[in-house]
C-alpha positions as CSV (number, residue, x, y, z in Angstrom):
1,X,15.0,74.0,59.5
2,X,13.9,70.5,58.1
3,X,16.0,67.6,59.1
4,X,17.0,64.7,56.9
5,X,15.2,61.6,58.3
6,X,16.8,58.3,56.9
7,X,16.4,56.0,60.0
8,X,12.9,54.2,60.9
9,X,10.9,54.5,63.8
10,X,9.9,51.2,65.9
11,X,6.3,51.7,64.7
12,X,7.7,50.7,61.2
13,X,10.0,48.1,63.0
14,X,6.9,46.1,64.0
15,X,5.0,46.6,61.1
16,X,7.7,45.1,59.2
17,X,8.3,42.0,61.8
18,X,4.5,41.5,62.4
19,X,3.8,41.2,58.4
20,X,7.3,39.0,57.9
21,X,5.7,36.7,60.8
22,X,2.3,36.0,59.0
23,X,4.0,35.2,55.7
24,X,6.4,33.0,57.1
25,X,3.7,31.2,60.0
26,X,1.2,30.7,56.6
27,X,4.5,29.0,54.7
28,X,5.3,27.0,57.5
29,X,1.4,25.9,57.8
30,X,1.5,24.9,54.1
31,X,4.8,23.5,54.6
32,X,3.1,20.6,57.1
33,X,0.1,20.5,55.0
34,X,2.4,19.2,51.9
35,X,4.2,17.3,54.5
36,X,1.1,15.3,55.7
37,X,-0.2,14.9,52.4
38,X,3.1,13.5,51.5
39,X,2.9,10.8,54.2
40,X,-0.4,9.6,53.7
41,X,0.3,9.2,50.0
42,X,3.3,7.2,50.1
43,X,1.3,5.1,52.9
44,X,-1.5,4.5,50.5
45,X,0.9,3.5,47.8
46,X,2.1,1.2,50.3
47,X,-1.1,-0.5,51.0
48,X,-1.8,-0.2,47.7
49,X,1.5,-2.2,46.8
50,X,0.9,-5.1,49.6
51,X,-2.1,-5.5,48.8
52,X,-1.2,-6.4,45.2
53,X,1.5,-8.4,45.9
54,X,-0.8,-11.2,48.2
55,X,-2.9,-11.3,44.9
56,X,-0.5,-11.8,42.8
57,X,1.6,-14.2,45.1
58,X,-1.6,-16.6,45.5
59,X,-3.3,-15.6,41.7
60,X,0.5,-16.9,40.0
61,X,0.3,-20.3,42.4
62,X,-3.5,-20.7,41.2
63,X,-3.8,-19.9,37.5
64,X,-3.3,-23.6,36.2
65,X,-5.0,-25.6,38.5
66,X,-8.8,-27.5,38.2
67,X,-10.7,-28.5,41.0
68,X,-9.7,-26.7,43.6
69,X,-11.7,-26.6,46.7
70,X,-12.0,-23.9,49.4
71,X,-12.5,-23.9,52.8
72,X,-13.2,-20.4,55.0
73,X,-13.9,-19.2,57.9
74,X,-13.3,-15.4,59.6
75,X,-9.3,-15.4,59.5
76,X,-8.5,-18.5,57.2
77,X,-8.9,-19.3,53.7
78,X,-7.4,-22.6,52.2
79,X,-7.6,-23.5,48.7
80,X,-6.8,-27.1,48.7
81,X,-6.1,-28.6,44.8
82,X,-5.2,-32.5,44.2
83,X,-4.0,-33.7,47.6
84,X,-4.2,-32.5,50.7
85,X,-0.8,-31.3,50.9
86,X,-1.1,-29.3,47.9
87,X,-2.7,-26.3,49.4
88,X,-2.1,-22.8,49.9
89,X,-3.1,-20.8,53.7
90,X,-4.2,-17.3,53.4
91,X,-4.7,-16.4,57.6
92,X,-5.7,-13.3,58.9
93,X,-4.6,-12.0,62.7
94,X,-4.8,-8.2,63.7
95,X,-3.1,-6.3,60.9
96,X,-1.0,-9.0,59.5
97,X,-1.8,-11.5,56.5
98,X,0.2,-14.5,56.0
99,X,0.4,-17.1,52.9
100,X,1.7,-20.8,53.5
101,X,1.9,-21.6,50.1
102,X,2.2,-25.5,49.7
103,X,1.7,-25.5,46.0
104,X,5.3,-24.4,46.0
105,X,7.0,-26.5,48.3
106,X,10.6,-28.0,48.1
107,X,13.0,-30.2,50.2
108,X,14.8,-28.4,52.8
109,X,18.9,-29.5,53.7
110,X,17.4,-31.7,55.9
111,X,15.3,-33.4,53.4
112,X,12.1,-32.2,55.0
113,X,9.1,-31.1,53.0
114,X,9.3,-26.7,53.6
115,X,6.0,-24.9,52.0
116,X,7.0,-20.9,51.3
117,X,5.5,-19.0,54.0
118,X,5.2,-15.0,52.9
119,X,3.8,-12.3,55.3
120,X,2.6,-9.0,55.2
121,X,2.0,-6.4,58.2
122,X,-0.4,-3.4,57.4
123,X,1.7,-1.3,60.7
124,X,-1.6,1.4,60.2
125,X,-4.3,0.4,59.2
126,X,-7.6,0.7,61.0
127,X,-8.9,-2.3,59.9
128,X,-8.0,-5.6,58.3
129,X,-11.7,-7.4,58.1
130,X,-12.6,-10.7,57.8
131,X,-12.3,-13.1,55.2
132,X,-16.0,-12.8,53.1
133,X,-17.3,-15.1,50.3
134,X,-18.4,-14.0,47.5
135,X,-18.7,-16.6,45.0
136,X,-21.3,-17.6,42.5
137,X,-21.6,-20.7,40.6
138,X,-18.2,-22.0,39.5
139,X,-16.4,-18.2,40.1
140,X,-14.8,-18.9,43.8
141,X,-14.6,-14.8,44.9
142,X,-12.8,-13.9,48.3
143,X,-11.8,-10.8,49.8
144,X,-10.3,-9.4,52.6
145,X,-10.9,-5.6,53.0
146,X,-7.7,-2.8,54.6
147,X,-8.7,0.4,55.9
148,X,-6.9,3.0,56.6
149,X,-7.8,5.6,58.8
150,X,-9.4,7.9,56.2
151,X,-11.5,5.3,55.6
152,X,-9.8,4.1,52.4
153,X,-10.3,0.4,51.4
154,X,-7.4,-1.5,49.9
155,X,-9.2,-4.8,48.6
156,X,-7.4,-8.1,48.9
157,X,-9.7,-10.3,46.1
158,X,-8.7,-13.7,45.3
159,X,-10.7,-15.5,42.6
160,X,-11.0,-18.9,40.9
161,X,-13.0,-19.9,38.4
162,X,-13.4,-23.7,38.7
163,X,-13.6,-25.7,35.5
């Protein structure tokens, strides 16, 4: 007499649970891939955005002016035009750039003399390097490098050609 099997045995039991397990161990796997890819992407576009932003805060305050001198070293650049108060300070320290813009300056509520300061903090980079010149001639051409740990580089290039 042949009897009606409709249940499943254990064997099919782990079958079943062992092949679910892969598929759902190689979703969750792509899962973090996406995840990390995600991250480091919206961490570029951050670097990417700071990064434009310094050049653009010190490229506005410099587009109009003649005879502009500058004056580096490792971690400082100042671009000094007309007097000596009418400067702008791009400083370098660890993973942070600050610009003391004097070109900009105004009269505080106590009638002081207040130059814009703006800073930026790169909280992952690698690497903020020094400042390097690269001029020729009358083109004034310096940059400051961030990299990231996948060795990505984010330059920083401030240029002046003086007239």
């Amino acid at each position: 007499m042949r009897k009606n099997n409709k249940g499943i045995t254990i064997i099919e039991m782990i079958v079943s649970i062992s092949l679910i397990s892969i598929v759902l161990i190689f979703l969750l796997r792509l899962l973090l891939t996406i995840k990390d890819m995600d991250d480091k992407s919206l961490s570029m576009i951050e670097y990417e955005e700071k990064t434009s932003l310094i050049m653009k805060s010190v490229q506005d305050s410099l587009k109009d002016l003649n005879n502009c001198t500058f004056n580096s070293n490792v971690d400082t650049l100042t671009i000094t035009c007309g007097n000596s108060q009418d400067k702008i300070t791009i400083a370098k320290e660890d993973l942070k750039i600050t610009v003391t813009n004097c070109l900009e300056a105004y009269y505080n509520d106590k009638n002081q003399l207040t130059c814009p300061i703006e800073s930026w903090t790169f909280a992952d980079a690698l690497q903020v390097t020094d400042i390097n010149d690269k001029s020729s001639g009358n083109l004034k051409i310096f940059t400051i490098d961030v990299i990231d740990d996948k060795n990505n580089t984010y330059p920083i290039e401030i240029s002046y050609y003086n007239k």
